[in-house]
KEKE-974287 format. One record per atom (N, C-alpha, C, O): residue number from 1; residue in one letter; x negated, y negated, z negated. Coordinates in steps of 0.02 Angstrom, whole numbers, padded with zeros to 5 digits, m for minus. Last residue first. Example, Ala and Ser with C-alpha at 12.3 -4.5 7.8 and 13.67 -1.06 7.14 Angstrom:
# residues 2
{i=2&aa=s&x=m00642&y=00112&z=m00354}
{i=2&aa=s&x=m00684&y=00053&z=m00357}
{i=2&aa=s&x=m00645&y=m00002&z=m00394}
{i=2&aa=s&x=m00670&y=m00057&z=m00402}
{i=1&aa=a&x=m00660&y=00284&z=m00390}
{i=1&aa=a&x=m00615&y=00225&z=m00390}
{i=1&aa=a&x=m00660&y=00165&z=m00390}
{i=1&aa=a&x=m00712&y=00166&z=m00423}
//
This chain:
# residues 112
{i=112&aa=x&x=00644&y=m00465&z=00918}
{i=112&aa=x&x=00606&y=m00481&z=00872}
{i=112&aa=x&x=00597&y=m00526&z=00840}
{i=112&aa=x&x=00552&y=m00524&z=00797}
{i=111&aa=x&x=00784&y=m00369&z=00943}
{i=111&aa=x&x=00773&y=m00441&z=00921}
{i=111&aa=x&x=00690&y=m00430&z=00892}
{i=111&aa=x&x=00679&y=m00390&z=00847}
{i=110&aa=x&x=00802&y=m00234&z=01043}
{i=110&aa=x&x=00790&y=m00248&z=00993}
{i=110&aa=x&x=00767&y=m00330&z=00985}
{i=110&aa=x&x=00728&y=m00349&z=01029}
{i=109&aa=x&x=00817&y=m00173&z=01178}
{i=109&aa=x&x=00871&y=m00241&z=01138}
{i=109&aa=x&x=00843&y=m00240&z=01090}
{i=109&aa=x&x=00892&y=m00266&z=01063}
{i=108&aa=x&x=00788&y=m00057&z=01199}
{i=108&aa=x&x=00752&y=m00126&z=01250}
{i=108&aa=x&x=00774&y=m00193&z=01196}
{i=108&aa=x&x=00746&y=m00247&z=01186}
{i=107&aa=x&x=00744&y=00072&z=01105}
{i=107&aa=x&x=00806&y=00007&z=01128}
{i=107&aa=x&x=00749&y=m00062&z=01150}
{i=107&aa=x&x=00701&y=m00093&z=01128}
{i=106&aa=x&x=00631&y=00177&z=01172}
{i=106&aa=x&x=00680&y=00161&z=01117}
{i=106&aa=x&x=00730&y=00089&z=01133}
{i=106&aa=x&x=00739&y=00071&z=01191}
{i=105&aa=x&x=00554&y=00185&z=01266}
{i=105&aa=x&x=00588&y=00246&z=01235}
{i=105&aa=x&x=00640&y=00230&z=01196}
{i=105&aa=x&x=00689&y=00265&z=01187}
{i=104&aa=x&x=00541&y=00080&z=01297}
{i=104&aa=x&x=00532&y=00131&z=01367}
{i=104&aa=x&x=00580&y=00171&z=01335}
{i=104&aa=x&x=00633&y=00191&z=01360}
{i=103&aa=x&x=00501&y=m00027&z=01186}
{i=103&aa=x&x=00581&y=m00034&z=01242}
{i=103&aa=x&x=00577&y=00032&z=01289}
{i=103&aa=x&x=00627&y=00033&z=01326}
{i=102&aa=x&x=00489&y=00060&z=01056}
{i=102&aa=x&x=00454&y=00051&z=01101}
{i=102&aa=x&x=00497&y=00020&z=01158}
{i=102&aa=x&x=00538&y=00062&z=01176}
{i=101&aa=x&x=00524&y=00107&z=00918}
{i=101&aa=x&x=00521&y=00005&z=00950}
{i=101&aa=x&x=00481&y=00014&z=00991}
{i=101&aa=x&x=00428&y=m00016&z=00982}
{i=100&aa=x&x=00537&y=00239&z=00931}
{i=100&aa=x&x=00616&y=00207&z=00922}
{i=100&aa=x&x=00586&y=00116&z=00923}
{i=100&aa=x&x=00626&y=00070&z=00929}
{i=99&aa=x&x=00424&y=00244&z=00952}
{i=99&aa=x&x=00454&y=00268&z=00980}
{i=99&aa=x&x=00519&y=00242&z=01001}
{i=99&aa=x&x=00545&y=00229&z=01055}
{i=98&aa=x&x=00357&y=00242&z=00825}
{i=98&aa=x&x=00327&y=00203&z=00873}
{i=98&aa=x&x=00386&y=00207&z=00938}
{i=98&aa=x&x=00383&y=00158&z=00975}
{i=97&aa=x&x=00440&y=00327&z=00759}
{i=97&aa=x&x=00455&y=00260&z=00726}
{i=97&aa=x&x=00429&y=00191&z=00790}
{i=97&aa=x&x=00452&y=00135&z=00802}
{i=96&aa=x&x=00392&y=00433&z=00784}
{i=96&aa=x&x=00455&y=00446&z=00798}
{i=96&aa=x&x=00497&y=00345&z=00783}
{i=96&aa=x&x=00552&y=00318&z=00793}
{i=95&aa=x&x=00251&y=00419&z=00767}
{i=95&aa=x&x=00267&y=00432&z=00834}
{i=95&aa=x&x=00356&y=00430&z=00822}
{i=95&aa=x&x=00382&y=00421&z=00877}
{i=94&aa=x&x=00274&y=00438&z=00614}
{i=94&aa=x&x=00268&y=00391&z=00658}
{i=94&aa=x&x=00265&y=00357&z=00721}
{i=94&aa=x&x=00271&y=00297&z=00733}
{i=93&aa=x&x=00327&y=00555&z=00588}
{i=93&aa=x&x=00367&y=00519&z=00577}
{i=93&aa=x&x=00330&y=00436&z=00600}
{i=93&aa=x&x=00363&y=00384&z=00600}
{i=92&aa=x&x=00222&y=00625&z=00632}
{i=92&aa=x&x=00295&y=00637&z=00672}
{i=92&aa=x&x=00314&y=00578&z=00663}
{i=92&aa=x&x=00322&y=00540&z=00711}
{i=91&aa=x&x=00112&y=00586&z=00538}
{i=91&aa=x&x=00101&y=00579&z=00601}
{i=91&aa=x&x=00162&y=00583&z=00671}
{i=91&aa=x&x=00157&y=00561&z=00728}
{i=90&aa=x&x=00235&y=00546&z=00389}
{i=90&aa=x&x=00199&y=00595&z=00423}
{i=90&aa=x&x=00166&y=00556&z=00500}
{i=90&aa=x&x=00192&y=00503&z=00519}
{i=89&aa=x&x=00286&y=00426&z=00337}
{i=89&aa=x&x=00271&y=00507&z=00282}
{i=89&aa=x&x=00235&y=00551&z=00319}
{i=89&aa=x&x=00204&y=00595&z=00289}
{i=88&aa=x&x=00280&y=00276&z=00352}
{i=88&aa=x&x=00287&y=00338&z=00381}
{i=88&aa=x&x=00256&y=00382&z=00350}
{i=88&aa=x&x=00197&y=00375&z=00334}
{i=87&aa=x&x=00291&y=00142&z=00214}
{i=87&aa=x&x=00248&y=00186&z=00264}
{i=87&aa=x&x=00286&y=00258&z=00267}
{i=87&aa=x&x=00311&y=00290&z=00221}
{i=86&aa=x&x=00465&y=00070&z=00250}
{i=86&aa=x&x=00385&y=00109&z=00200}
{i=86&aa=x&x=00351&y=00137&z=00257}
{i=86&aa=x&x=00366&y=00151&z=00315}
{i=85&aa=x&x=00513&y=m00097&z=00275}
{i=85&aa=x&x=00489&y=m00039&z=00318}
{i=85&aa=x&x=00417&y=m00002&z=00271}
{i=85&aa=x&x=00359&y=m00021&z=00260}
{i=84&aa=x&x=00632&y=m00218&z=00265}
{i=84&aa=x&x=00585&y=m00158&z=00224}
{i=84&aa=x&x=00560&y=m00104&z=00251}
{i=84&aa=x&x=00597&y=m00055&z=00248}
{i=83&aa=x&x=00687&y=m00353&z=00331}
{i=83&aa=x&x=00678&y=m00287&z=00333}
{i=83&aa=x&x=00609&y=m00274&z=00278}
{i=83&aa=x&x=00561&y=m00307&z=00261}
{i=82&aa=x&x=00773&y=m00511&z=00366}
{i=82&aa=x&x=00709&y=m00466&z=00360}
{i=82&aa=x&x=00737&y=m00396&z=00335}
{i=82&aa=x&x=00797&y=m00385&z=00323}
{i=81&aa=x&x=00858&y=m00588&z=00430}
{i=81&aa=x&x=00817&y=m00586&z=00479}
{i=81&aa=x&x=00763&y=m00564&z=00422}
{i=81&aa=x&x=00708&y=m00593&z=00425}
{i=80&aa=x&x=00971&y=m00600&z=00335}
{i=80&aa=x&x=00999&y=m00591&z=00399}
{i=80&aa=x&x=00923&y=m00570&z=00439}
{i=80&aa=x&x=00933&y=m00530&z=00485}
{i=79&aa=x&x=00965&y=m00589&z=00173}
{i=79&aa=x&x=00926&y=m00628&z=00220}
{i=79&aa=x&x=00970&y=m00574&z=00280}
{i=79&aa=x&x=00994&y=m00519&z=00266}
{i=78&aa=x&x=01064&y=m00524&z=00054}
{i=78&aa=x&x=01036&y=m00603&z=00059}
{i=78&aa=x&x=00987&y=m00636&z=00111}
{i=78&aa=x&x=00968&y=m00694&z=00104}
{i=77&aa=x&x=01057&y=m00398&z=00065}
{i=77&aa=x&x=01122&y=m00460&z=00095}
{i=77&aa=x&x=01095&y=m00504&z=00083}
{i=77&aa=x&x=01112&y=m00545&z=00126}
{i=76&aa=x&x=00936&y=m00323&z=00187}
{i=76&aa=x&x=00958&y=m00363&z=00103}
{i=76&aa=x&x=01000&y=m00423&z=00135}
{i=76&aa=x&x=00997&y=m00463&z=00181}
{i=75&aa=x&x=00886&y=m00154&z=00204}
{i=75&aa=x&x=00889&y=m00213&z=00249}
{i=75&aa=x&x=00899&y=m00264&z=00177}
{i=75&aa=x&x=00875&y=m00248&z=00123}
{i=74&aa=x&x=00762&y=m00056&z=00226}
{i=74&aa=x&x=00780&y=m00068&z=00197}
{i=74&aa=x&x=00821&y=m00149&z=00198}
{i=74&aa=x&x=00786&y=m00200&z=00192}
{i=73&aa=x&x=00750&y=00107&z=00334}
{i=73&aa=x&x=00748&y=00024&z=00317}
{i=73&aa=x&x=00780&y=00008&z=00282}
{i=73&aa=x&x=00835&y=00036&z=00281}
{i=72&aa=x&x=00737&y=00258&z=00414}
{i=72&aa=x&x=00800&y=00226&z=00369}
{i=72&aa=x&x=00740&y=00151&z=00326}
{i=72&aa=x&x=00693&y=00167&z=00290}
{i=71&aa=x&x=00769&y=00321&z=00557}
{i=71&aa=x&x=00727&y=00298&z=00514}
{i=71&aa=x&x=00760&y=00252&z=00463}
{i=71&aa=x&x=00806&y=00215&z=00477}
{i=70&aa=x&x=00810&y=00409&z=00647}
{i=70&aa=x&x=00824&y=00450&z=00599}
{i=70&aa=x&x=00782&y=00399&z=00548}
{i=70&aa=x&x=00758&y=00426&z=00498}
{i=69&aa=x&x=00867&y=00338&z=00739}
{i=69&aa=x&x=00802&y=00362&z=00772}
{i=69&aa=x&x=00808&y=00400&z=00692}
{i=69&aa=x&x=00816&y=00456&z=00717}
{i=68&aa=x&x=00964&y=00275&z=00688}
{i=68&aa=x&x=01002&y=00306&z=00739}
{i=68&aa=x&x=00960&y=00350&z=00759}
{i=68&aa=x&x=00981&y=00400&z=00789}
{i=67&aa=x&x=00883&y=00174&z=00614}
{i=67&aa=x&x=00931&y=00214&z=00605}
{i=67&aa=x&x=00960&y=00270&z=00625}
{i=67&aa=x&x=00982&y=00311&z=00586}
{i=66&aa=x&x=00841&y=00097&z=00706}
{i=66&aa=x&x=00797&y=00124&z=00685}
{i=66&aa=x&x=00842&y=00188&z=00652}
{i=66&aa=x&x=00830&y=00247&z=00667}
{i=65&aa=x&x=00956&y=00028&z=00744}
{i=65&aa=x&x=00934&y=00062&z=00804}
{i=65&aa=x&x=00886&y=00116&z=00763}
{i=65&aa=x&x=00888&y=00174&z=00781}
{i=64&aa=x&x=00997&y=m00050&z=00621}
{i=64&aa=x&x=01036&y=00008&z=00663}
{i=64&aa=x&x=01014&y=00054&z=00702}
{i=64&aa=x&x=01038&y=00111&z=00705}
{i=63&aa=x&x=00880&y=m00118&z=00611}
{i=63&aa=x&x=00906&y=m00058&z=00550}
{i=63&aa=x&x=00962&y=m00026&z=00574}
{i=63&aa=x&x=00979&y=00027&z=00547}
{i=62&aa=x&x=00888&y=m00180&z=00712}
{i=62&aa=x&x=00853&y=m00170&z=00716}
{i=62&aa=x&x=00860&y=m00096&z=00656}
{i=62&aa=x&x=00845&y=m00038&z=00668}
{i=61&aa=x&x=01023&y=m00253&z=00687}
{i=61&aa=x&x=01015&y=m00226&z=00746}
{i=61&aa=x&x=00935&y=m00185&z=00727}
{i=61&aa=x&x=00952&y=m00128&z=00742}
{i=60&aa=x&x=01023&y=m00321&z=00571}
{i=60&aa=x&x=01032&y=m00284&z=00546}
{i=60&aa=x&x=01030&y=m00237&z=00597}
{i=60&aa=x&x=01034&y=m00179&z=00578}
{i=59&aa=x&x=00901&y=m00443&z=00589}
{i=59&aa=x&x=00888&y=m00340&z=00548}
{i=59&aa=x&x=00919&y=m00318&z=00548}
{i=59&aa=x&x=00901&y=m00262&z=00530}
{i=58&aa=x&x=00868&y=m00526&z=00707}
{i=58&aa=x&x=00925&y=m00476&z=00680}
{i=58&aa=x&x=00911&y=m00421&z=00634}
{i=58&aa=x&x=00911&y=m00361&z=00647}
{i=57&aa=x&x=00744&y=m00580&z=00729}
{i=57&aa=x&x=00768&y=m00622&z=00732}
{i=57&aa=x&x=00851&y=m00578&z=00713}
{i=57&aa=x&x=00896&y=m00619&z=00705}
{i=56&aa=x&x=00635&y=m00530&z=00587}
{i=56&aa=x&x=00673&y=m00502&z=00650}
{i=56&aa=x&x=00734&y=m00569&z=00659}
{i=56&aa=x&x=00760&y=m00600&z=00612}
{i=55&aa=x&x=00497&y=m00482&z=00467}
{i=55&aa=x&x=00569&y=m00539&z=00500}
{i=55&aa=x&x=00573&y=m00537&z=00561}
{i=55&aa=x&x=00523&y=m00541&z=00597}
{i=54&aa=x&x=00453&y=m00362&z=00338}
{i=54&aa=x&x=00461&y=m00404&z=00403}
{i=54&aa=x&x=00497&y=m00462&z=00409}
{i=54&aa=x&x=00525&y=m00490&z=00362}
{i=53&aa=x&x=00367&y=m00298&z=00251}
{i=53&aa=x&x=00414&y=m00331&z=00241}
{i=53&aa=x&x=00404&y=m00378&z=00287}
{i=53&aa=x&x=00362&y=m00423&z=00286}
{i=52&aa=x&x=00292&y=m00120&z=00230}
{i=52&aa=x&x=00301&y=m00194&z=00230}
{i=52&aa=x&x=00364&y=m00211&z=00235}
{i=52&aa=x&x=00412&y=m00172&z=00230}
{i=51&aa=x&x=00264&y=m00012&z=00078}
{i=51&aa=x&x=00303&y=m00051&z=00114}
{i=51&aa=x&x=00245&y=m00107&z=00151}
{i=51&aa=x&x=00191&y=m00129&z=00130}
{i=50&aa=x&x=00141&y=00021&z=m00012}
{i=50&aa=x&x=00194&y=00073&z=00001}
{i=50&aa=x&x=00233&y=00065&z=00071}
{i=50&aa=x&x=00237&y=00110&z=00112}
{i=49&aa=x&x=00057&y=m00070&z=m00048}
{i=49&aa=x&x=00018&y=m00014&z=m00010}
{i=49&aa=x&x=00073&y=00043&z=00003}
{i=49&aa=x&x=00059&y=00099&z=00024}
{i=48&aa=x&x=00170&y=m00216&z=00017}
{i=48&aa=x&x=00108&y=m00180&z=m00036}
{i=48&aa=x&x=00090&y=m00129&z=00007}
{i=48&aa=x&x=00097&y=m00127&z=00068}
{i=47&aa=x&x=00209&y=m00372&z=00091}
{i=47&aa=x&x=00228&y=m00301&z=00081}
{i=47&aa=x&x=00163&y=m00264&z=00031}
{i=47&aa=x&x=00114&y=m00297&z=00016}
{i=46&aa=x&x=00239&y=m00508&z=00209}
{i=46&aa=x&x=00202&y=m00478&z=00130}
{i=46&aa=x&x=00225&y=m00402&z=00138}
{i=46&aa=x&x=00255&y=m00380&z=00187}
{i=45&aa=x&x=00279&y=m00505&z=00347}
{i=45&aa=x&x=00286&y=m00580&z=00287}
{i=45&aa=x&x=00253&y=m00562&z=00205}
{i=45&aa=x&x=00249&y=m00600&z=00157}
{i=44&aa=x&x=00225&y=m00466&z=00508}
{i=44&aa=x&x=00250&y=m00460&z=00420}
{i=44&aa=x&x=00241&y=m00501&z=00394}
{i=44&aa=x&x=00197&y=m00542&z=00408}
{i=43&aa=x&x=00345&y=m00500&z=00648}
{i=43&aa=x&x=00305&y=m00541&z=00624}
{i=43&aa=x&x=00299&y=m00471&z=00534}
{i=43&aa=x&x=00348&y=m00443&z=00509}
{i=42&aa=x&x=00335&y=m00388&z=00792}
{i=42&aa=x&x=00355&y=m00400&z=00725}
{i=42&aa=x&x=00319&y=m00445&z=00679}
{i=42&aa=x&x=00260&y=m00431&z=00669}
{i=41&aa=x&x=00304&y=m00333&z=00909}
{i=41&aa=x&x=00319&y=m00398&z=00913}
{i=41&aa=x&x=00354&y=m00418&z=00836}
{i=41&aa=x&x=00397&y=m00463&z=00831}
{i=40&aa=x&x=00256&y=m00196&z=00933}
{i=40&aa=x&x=00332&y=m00198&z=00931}
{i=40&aa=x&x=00348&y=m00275&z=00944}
{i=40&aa=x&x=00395&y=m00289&z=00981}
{i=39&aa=x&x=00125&y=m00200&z=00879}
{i=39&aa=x&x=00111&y=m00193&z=00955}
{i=39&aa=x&x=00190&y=m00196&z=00959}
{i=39&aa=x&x=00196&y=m00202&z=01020}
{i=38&aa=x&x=00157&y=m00227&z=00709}
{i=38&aa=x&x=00106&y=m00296&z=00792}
{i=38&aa=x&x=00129&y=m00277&z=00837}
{i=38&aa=x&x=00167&y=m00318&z=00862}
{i=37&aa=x&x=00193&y=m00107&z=00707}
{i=37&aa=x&x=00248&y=m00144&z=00687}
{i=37&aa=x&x=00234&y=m00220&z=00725}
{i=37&aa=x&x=00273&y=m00257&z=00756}
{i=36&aa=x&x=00089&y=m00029&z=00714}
{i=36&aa=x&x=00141&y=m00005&z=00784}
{i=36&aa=x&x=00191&y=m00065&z=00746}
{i=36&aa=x&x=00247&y=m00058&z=00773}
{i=35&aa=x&x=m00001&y=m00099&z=00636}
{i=35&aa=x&x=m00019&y=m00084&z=00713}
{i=35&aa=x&x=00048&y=m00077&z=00737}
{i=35&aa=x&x=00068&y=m00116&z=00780}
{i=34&aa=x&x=00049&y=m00063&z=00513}
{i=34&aa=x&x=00026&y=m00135&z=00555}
{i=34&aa=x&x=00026&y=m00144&z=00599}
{i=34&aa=x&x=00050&y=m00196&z=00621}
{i=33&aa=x&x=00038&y=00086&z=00506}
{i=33&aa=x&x=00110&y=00030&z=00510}
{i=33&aa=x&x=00088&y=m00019&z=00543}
{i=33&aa=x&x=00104&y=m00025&z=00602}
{i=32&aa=x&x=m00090&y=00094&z=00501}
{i=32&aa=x&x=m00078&y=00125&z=00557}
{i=32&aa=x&x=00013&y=00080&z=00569}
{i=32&aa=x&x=00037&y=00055&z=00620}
{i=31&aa=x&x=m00114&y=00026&z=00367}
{i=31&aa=x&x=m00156&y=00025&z=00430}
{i=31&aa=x&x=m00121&y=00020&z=00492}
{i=31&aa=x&x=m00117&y=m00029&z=00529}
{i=30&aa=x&x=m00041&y=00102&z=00285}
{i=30&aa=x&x=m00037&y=00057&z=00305}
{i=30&aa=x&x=m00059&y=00015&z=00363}
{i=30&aa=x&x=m00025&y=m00023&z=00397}
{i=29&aa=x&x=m00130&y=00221&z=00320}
{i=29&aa=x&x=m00068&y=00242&z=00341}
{i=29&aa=x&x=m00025&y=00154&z=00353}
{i=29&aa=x&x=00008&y=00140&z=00403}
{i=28&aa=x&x=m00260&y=00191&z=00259}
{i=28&aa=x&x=m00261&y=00221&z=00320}
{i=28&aa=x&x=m00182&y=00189&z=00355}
{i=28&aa=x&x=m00177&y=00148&z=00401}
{i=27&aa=x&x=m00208&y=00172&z=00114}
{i=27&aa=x&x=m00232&y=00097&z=00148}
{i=27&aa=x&x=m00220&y=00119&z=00231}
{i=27&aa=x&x=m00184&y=00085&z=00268}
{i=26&aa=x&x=m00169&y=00308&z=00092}
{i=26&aa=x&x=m00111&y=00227&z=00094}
{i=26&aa=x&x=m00146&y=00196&z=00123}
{i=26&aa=x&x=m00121&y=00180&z=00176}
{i=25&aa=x&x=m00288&y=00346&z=00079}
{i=25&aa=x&x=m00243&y=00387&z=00131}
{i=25&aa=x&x=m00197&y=00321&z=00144}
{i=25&aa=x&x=m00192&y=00291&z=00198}
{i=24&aa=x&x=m00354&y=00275&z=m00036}
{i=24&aa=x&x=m00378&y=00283&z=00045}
{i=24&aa=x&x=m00325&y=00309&z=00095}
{i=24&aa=x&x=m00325&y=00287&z=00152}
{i=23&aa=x&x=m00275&y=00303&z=m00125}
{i=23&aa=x&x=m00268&y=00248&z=m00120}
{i=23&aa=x&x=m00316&y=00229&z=m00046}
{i=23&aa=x&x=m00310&y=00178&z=m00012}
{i=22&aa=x&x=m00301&y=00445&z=m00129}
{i=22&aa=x&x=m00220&y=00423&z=m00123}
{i=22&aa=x&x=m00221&y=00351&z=m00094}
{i=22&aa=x&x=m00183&y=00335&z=m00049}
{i=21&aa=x&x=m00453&y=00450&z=m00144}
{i=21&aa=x&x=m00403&y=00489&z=m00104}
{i=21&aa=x&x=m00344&y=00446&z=m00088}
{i=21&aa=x&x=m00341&y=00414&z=m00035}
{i=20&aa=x&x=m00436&y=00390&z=m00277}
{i=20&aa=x&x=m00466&y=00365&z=m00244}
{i=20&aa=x&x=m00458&y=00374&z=m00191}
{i=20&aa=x&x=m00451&y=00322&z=m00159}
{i=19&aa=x&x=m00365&y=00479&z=m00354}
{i=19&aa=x&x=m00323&y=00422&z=m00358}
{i=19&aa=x&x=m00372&y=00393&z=m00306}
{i=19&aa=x&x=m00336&y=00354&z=m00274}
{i=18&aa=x&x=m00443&y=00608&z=m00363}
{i=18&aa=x&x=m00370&y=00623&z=m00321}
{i=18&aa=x&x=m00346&y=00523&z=m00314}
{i=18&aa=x&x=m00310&y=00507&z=m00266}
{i=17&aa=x&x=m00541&y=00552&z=m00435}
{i=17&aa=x&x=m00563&y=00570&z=m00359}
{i=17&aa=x&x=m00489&y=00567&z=m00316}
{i=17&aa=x&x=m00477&y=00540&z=m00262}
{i=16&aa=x&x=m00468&y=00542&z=m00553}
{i=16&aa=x&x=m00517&y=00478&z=m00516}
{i=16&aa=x&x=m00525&y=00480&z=m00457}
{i=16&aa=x&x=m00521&y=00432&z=m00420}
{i=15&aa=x&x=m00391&y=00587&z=m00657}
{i=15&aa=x&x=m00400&y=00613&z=m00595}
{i=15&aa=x&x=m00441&y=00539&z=m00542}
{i=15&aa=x&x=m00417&y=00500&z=m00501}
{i=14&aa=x&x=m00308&y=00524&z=m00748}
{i=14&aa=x&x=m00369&y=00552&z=m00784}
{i=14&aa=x&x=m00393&y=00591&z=m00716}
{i=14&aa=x&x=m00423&y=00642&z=m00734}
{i=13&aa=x&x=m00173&y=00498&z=m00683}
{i=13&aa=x&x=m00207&y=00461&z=m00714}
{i=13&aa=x&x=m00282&y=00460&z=m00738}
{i=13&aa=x&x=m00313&y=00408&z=m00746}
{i=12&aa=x&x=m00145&y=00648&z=m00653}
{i=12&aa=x&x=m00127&y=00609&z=m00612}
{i=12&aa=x&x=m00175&y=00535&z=m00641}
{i=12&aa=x&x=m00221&y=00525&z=m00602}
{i=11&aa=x&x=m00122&y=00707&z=m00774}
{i=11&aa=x&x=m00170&y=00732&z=m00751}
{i=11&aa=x&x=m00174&y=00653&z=m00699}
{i=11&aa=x&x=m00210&y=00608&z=m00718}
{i=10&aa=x&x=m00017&y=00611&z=m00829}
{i=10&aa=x&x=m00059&y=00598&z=m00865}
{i=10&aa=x&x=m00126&y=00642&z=m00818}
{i=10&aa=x&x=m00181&y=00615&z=m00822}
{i=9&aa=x&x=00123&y=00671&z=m00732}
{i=9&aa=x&x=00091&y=00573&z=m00746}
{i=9&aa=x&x=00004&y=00586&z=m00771}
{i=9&aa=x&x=m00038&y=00570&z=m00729}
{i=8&aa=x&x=00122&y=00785&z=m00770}
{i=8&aa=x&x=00101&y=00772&z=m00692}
{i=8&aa=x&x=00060&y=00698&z=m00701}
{i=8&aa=x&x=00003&y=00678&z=m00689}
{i=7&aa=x&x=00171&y=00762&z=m00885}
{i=7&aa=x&x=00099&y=00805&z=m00880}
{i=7&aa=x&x=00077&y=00782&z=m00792}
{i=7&aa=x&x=00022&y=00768&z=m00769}
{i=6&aa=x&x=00295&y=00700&z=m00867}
{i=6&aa=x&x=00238&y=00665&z=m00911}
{i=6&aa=x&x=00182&y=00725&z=m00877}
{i=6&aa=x&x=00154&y=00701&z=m00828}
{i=5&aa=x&x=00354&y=00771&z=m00802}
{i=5&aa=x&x=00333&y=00721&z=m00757}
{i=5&aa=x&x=00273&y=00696&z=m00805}
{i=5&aa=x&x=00217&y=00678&z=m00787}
{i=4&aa=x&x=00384&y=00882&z=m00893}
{i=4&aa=x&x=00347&y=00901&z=m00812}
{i=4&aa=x&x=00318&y=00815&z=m00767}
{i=4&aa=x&x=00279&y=00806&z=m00721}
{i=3&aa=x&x=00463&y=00820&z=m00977}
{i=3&aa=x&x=00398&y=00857&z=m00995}
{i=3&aa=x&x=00342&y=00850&z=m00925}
{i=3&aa=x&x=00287&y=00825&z=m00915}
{i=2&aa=x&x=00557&y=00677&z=m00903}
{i=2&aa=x&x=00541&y=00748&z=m00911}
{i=2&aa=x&x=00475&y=00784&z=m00945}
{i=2&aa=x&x=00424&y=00757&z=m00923}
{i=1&aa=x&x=00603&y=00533&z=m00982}
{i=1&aa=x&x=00556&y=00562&z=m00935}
{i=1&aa=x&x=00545&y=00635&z=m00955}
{i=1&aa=x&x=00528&y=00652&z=m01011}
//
């Protein structure tokens, strides 16, 4: 581990207000996933304050289309019907995510 990451690590730790912040902004942002991943027809099956973790009756159609929308998922050879979806990095990047599983705007075909 770098000099620069240890000092980042350790303010980062001894920072109460900034970790209270962070862990409000995630809960928000998770929040806001839930929603446009419900209003899509997506079942979640678990996930943390970073990710969820879906099931699609196709992930890998669904990690294509999202794909193609510039969104990148996390698919796994070992299941055919789930996905990894992190929370959106920005207010773009979620309009761009609501977007790409909307059928108007984005693929009518998507499996849920």
């Amino acid at each position: 581990v770098s000099g620069a990451a240890l000092e980042i690590g350790t303010r980062a730790y001894a920072d109460f207000i900034w970790q209270a912040q962070t862990q409000s902004r995630l809960a928000e942002a998770a929040d806001r996933l839930d929603l446009i991943l419900h209003e899509a027809g997506f079942e979640q099956v678990g996930g943390t304050a970073l990710f969820r973790f879906i099931t699609t009756k196709d992930a890998y159609a669904v990690f294509e289309t999202l794909a193609r929308a510039g969104i990148y998922t996390r698919r796994f050879a070992w299941s055919k019907t789930h996905l990894r979806v992190g929370l959106p990095g920005s207010s773009e990047t979620e309009a761009r995510l609501r977007a790409a599983l909307t059928p108007s705007t984005g693929s009518a075909s998507l499996p849920r």
